[in-house]
mmCIF file of the N, C-alpha and C atoms, coordinates in Angstrom:
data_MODEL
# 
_entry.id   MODEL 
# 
loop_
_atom_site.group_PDB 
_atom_site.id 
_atom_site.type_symbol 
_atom_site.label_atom_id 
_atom_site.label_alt_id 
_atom_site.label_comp_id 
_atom_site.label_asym_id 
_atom_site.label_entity_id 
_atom_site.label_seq_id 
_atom_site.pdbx_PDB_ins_code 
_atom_site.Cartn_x 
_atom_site.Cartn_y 
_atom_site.Cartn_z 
_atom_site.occupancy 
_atom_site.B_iso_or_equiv 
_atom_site.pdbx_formal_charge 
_atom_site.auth_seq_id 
_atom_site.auth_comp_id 
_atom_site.auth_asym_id 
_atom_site.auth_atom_id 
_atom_site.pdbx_PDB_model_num 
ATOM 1   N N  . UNK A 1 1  ? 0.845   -1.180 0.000  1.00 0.00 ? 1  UNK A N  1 
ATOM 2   C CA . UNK A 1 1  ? 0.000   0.000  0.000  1.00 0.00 ? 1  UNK A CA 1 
ATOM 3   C C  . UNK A 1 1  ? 0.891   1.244  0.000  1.00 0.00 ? 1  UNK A C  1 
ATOM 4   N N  . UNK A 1 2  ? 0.659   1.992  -0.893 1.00 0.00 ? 2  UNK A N  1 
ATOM 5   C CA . UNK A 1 2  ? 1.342   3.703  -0.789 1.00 0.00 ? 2  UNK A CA 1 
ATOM 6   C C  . UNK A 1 2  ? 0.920   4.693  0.155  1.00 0.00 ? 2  UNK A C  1 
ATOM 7   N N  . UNK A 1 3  ? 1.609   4.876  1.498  1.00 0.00 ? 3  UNK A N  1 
ATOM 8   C CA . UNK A 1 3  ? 1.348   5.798  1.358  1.00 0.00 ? 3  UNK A CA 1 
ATOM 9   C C  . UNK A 1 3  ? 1.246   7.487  0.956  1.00 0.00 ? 3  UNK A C  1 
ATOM 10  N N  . UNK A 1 4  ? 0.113   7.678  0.733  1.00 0.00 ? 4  UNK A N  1 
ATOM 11  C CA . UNK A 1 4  ? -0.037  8.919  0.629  1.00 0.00 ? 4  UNK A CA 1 
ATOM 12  C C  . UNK A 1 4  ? 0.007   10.124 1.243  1.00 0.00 ? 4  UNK A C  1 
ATOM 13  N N  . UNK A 1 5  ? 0.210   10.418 2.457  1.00 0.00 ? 5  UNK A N  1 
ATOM 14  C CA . UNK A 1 5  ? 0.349   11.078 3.208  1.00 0.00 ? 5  UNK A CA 1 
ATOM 15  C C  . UNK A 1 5  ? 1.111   11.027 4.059  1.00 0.00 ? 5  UNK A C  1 
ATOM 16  N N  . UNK A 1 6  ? 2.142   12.466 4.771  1.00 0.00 ? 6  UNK A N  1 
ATOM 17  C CA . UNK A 1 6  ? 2.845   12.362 5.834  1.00 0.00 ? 6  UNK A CA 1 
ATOM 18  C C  . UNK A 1 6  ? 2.397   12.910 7.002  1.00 0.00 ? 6  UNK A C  1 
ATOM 19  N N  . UNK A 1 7  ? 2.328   12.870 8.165  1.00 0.00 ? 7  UNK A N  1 
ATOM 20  C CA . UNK A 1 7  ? 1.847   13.159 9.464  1.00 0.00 ? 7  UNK A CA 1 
ATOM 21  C C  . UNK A 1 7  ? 2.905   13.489 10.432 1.00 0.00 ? 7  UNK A C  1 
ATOM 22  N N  . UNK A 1 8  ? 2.575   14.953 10.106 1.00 0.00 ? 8  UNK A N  1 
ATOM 23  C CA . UNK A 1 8  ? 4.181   15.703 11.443 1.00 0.00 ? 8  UNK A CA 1 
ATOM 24  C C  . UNK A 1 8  ? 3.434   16.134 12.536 1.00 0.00 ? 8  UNK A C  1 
ATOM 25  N N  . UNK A 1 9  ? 3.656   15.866 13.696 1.00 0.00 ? 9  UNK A N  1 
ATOM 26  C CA . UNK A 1 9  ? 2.618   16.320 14.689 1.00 0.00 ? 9  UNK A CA 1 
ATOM 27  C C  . UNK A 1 9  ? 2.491   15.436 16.026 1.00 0.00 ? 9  UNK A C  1 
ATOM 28  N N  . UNK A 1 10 ? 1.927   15.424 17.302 1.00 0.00 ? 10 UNK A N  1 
ATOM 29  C CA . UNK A 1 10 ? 1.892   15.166 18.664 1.00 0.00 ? 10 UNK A CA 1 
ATOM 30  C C  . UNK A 1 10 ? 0.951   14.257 18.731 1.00 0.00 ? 10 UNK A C  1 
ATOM 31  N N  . UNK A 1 11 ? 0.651   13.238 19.410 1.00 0.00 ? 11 UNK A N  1 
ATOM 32  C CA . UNK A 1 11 ? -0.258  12.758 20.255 1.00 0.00 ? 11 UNK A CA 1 
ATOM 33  C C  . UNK A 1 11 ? 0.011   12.646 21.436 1.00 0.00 ? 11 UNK A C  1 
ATOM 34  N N  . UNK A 1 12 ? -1.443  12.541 21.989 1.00 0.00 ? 12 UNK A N  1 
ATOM 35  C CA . UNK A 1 12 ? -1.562  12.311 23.613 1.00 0.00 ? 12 UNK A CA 1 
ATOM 36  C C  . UNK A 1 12 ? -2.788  11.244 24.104 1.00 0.00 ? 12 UNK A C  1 
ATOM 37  N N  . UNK A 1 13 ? -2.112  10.453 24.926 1.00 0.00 ? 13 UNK A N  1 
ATOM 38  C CA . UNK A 1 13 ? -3.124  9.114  24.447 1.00 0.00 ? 13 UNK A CA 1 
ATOM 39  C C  . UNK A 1 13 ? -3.445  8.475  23.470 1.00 0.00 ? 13 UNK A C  1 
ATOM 40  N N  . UNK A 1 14 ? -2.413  8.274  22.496 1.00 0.00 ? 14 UNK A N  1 
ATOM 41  C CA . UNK A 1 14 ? -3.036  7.851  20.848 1.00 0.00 ? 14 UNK A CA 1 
ATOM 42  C C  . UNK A 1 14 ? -3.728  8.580  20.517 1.00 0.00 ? 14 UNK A C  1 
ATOM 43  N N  . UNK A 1 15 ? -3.805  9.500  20.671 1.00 0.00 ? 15 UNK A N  1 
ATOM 44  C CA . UNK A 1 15 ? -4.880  10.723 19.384 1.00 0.00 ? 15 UNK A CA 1 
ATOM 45  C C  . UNK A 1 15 ? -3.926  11.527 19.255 1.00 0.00 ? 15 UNK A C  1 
ATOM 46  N N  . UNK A 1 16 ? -4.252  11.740 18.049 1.00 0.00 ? 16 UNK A N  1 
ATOM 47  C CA . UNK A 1 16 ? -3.245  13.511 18.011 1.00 0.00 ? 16 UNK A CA 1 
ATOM 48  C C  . UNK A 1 16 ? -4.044  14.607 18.453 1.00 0.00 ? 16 UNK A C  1 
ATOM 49  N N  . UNK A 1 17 ? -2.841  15.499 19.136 1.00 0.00 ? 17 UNK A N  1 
ATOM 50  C CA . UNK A 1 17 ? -3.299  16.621 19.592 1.00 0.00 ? 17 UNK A CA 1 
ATOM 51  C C  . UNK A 1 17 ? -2.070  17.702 19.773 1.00 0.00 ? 17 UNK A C  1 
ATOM 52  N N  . UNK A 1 18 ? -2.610  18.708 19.080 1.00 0.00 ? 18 UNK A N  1 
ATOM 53  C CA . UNK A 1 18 ? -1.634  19.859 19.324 1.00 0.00 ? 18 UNK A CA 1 
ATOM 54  C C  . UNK A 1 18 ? -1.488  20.108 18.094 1.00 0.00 ? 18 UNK A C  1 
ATOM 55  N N  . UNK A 1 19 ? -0.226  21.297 17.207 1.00 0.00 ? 19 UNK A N  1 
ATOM 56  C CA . UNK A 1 19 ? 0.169   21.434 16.018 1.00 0.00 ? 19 UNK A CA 1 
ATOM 57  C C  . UNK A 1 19 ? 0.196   20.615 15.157 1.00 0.00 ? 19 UNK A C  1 
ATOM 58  N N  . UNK A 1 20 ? -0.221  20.345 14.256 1.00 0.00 ? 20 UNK A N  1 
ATOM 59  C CA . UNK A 1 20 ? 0.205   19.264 13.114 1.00 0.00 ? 20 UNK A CA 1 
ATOM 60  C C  . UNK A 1 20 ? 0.607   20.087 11.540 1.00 0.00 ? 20 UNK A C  1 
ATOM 61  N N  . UNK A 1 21 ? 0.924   19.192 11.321 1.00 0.00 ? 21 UNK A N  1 
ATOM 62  C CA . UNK A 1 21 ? 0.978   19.220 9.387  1.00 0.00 ? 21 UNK A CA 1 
ATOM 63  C C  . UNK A 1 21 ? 0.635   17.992 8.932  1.00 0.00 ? 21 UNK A C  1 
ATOM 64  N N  . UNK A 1 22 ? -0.066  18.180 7.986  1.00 0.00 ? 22 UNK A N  1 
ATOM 65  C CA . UNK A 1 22 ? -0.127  16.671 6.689  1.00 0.00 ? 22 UNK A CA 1 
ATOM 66  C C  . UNK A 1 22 ? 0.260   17.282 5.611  1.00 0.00 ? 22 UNK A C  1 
ATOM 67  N N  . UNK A 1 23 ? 1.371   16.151 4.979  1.00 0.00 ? 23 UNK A N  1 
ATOM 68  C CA . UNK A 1 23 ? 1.936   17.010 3.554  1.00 0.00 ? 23 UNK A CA 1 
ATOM 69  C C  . UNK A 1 23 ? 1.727   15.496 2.568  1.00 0.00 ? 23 UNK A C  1 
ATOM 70  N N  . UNK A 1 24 ? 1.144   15.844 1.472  1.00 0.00 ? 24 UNK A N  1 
ATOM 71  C CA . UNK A 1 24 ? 0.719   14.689 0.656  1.00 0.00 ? 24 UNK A CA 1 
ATOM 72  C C  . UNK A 1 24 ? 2.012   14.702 -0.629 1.00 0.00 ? 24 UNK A C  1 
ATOM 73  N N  . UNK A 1 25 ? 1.765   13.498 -0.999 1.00 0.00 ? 25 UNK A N  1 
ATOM 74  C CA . UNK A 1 25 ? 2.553   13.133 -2.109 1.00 0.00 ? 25 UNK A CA 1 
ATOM 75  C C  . UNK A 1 25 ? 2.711   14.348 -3.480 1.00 0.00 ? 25 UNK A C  1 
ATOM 76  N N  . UNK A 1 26 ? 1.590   14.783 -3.667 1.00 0.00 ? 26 UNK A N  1 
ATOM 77  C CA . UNK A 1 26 ? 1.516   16.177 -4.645 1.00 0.00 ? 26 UNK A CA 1 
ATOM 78  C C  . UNK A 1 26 ? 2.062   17.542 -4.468 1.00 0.00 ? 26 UNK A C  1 
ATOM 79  N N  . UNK A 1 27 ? 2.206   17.307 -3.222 1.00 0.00 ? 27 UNK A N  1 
ATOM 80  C CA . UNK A 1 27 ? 3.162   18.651 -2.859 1.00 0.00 ? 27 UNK A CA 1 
ATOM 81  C C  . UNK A 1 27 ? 2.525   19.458 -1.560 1.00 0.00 ? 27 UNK A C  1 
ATOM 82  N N  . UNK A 1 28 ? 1.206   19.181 -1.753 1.00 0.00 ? 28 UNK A N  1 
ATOM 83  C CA . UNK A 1 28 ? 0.100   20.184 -0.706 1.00 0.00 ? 28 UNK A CA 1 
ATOM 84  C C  . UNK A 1 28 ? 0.378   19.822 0.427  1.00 0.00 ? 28 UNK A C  1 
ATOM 85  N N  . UNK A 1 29 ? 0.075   20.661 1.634  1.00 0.00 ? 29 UNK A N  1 
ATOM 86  C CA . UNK A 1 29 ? 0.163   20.544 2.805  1.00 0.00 ? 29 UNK A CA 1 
ATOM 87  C C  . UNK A 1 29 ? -1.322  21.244 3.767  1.00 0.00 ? 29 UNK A C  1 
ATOM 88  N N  . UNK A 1 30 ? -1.418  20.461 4.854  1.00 0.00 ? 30 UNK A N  1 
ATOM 89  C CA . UNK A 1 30 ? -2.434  21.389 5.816  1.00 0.00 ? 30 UNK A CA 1 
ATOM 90  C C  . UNK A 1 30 ? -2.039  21.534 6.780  1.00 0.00 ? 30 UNK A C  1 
ATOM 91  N N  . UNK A 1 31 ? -2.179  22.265 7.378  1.00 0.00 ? 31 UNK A N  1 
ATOM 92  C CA . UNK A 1 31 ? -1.724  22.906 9.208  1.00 0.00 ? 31 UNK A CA 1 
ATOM 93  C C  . UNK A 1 31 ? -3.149  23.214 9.241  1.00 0.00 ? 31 UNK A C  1 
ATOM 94  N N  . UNK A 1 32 ? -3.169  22.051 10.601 1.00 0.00 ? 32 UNK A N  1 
ATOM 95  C CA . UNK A 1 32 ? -4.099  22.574 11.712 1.00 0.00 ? 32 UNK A CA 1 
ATOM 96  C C  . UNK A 1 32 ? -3.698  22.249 13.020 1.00 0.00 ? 32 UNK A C  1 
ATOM 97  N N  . UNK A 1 33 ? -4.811  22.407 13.876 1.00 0.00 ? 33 UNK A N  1 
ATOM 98  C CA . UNK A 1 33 ? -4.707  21.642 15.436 1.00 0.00 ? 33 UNK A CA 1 
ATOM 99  C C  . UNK A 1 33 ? -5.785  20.958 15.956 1.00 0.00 ? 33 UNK A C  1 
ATOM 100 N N  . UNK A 1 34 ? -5.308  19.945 16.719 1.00 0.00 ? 34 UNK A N  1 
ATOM 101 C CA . UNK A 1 34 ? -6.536  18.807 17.101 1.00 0.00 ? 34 UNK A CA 1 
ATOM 102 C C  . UNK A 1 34 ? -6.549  18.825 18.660 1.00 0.00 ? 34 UNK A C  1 
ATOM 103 N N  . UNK A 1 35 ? -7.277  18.694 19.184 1.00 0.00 ? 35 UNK A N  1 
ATOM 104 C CA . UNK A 1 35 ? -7.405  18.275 20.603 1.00 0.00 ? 35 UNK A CA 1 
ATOM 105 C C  . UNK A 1 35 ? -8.243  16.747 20.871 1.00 0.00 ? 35 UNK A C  1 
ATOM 106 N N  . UNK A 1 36 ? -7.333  16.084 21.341 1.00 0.00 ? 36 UNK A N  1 
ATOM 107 C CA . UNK A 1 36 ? -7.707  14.964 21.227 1.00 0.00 ? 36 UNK A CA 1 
ATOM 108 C C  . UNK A 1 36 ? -8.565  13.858 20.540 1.00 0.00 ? 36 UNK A C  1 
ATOM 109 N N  . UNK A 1 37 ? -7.361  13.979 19.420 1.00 0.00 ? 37 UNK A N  1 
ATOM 110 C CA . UNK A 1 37 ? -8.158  12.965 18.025 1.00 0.00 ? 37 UNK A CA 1 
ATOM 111 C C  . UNK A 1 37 ? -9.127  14.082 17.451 1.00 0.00 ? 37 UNK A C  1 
ATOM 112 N N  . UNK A 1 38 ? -9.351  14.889 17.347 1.00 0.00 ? 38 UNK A N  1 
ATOM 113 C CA . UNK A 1 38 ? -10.575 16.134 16.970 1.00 0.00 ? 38 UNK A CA 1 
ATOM 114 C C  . UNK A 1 38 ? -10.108 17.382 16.299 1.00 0.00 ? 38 UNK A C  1 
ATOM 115 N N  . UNK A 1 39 ? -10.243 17.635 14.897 1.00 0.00 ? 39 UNK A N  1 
ATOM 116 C CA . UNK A 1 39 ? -9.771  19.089 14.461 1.00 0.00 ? 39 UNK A CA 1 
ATOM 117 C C  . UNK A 1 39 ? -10.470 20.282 15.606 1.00 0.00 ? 39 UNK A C  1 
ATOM 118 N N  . UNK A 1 40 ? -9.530  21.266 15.586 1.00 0.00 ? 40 UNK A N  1 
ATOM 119 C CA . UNK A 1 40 ? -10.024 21.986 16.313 1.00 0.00 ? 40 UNK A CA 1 
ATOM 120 C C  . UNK A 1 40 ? -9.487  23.621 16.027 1.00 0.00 ? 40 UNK A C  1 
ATOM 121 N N  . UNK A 1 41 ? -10.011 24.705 15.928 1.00 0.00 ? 41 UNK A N  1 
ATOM 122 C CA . UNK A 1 41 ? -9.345  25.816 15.440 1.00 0.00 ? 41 UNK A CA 1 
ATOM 123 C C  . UNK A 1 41 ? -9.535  25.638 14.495 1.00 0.00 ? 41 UNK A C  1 
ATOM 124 N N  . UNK A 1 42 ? -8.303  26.593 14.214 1.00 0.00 ? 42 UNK A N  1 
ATOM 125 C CA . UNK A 1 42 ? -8.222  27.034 13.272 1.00 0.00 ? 42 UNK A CA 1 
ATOM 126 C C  . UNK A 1 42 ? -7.220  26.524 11.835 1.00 0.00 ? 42 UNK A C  1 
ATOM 127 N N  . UNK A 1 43 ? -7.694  26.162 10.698 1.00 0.00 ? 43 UNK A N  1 
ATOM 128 C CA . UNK A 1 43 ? -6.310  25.525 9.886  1.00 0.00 ? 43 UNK A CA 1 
ATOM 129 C C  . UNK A 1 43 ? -6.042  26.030 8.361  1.00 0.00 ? 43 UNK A C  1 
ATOM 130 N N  . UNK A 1 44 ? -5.313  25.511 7.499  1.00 0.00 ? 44 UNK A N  1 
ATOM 131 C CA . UNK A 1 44 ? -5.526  25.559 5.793  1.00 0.00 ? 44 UNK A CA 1 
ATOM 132 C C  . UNK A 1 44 ? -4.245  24.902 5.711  1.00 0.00 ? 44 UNK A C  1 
ATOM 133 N N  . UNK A 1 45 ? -4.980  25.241 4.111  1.00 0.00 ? 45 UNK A N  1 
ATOM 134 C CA . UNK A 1 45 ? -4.069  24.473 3.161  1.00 0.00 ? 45 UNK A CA 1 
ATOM 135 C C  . UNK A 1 45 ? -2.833  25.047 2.628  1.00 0.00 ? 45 UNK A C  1 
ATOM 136 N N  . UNK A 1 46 ? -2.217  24.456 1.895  1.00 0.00 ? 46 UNK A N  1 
ATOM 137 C CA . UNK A 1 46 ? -0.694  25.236 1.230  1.00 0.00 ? 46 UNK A CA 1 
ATOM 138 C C  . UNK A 1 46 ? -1.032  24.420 0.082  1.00 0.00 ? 46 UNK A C  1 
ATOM 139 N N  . UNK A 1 47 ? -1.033  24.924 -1.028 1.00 0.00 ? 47 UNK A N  1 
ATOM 140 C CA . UNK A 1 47 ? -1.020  24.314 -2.542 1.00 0.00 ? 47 UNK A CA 1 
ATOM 141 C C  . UNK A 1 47 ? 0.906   24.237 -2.676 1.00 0.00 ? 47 UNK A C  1 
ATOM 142 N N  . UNK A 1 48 ? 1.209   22.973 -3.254 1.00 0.00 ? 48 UNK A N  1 
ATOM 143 C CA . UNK A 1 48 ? 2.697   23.128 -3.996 1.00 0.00 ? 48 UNK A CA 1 
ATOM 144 C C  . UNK A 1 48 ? 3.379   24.086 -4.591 1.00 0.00 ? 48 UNK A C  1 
ATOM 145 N N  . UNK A 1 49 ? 2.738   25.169 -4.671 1.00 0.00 ? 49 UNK A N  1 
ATOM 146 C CA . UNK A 1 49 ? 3.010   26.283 -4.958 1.00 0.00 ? 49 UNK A CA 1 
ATOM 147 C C  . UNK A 1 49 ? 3.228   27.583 -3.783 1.00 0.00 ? 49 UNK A C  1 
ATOM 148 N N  . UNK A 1 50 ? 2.690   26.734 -2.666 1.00 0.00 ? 50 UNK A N  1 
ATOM 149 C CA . UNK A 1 50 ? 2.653   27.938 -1.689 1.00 0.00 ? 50 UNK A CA 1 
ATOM 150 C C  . UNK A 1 50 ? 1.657   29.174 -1.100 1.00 0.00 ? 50 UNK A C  1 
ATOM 151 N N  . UNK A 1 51 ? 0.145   28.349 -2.045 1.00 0.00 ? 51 UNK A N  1 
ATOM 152 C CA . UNK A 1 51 ? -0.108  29.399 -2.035 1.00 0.00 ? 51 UNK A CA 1 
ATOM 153 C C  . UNK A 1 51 ? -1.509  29.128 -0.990 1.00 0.00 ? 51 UNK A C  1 
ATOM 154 N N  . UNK A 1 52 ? -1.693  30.035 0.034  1.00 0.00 ? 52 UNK A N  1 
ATOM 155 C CA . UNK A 1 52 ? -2.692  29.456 1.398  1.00 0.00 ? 52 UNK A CA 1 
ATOM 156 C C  . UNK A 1 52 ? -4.347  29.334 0.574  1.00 0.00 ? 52 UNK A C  1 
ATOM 157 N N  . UNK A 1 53 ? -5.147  28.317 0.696  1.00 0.00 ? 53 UNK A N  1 
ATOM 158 C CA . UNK A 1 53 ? -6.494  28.247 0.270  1.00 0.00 ? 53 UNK A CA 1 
ATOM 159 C C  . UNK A 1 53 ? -7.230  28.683 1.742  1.00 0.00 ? 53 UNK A C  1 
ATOM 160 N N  . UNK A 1 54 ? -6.837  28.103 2.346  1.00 0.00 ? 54 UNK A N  1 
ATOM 161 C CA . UNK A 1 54 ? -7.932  28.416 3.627  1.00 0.00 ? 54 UNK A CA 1 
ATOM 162 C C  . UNK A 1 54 ? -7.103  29.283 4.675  1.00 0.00 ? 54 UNK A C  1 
ATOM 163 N N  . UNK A 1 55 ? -7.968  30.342 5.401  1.00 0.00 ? 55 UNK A N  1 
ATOM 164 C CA . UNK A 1 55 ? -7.709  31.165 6.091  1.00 0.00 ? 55 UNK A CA 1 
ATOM 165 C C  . UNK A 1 55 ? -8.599  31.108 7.512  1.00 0.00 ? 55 UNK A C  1 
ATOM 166 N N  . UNK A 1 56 ? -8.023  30.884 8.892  1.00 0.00 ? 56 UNK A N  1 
ATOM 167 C CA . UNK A 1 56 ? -8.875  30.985 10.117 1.00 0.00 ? 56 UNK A CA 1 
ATOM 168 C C  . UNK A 1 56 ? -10.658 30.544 9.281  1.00 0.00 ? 56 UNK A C  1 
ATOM 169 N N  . UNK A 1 57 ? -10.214 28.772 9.088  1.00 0.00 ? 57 UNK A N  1 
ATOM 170 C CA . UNK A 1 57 ? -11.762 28.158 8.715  1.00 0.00 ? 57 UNK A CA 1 
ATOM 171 C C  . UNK A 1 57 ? -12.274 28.790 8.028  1.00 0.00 ? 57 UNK A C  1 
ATOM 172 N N  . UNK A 1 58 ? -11.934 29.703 6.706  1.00 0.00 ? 58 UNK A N  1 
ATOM 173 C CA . UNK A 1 58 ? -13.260 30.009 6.014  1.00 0.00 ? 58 UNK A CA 1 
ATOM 174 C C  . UNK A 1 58 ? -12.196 30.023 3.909  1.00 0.00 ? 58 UNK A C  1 
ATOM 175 N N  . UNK A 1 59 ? -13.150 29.241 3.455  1.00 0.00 ? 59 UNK A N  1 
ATOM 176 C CA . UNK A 1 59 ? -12.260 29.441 2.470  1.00 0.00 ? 59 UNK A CA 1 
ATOM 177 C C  . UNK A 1 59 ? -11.800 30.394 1.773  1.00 0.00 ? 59 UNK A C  1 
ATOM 178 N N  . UNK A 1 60 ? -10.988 30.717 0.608  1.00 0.00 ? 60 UNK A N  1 
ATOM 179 C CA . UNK A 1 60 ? -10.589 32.170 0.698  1.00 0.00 ? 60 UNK A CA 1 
ATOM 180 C C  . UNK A 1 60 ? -10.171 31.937 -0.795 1.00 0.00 ? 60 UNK A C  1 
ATOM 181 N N  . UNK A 1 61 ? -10.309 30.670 -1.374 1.00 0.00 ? 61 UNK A N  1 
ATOM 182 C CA . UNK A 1 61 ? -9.940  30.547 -3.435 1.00 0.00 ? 61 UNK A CA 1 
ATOM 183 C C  . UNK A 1 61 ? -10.691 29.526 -3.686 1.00 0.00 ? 61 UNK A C  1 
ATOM 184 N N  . UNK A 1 62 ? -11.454 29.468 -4.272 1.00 0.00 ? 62 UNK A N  1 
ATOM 185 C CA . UNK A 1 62 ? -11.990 27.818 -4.829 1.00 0.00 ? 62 UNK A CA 1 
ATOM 186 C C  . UNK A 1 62 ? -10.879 26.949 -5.338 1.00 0.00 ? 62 UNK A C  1 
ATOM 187 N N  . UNK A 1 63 ? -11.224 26.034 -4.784 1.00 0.00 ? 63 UNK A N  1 
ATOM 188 C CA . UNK A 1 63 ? -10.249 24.694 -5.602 1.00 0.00 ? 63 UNK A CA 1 
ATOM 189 C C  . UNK A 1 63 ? -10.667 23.851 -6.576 1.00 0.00 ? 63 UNK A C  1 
ATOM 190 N N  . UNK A 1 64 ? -10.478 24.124 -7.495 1.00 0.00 ? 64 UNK A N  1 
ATOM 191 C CA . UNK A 1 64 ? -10.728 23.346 -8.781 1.00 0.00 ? 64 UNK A CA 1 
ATOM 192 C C  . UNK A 1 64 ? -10.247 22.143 -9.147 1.00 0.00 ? 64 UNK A C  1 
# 
């Protein structure tokens, strides 16, 4: 199986919680934060290019 995704980031009790990143095989990345196993806050995306789609939860470019 490939994976597709990388997972930089904390757990506590087997859940993640705290800062993270996921950066996928295509280049994109997301930063958010979880509190126990749970998105939470605030997060977005990074296109391979760098360029932020989401801003404090609200989208901010369509993704096509």
């Amino acid at each position: 199986m490939i994976k597709l995704y990388y997972y930089q980031g904390y757990y506590l009790n087997d859940k993640k919680h705290g800062q993270d990143m996921l950066s996928w095989n295509n280049g994109k990345k997301y930063e958010s934060e979880w509190v126990l196993g749970k998105q939470n806050g605030k997060g977005f995306i990074i296109t391979e290019i760098g360029e932020k789609k989401w801003n404090l939860g609200k989208l901010k470019k369509n993704q096509n």
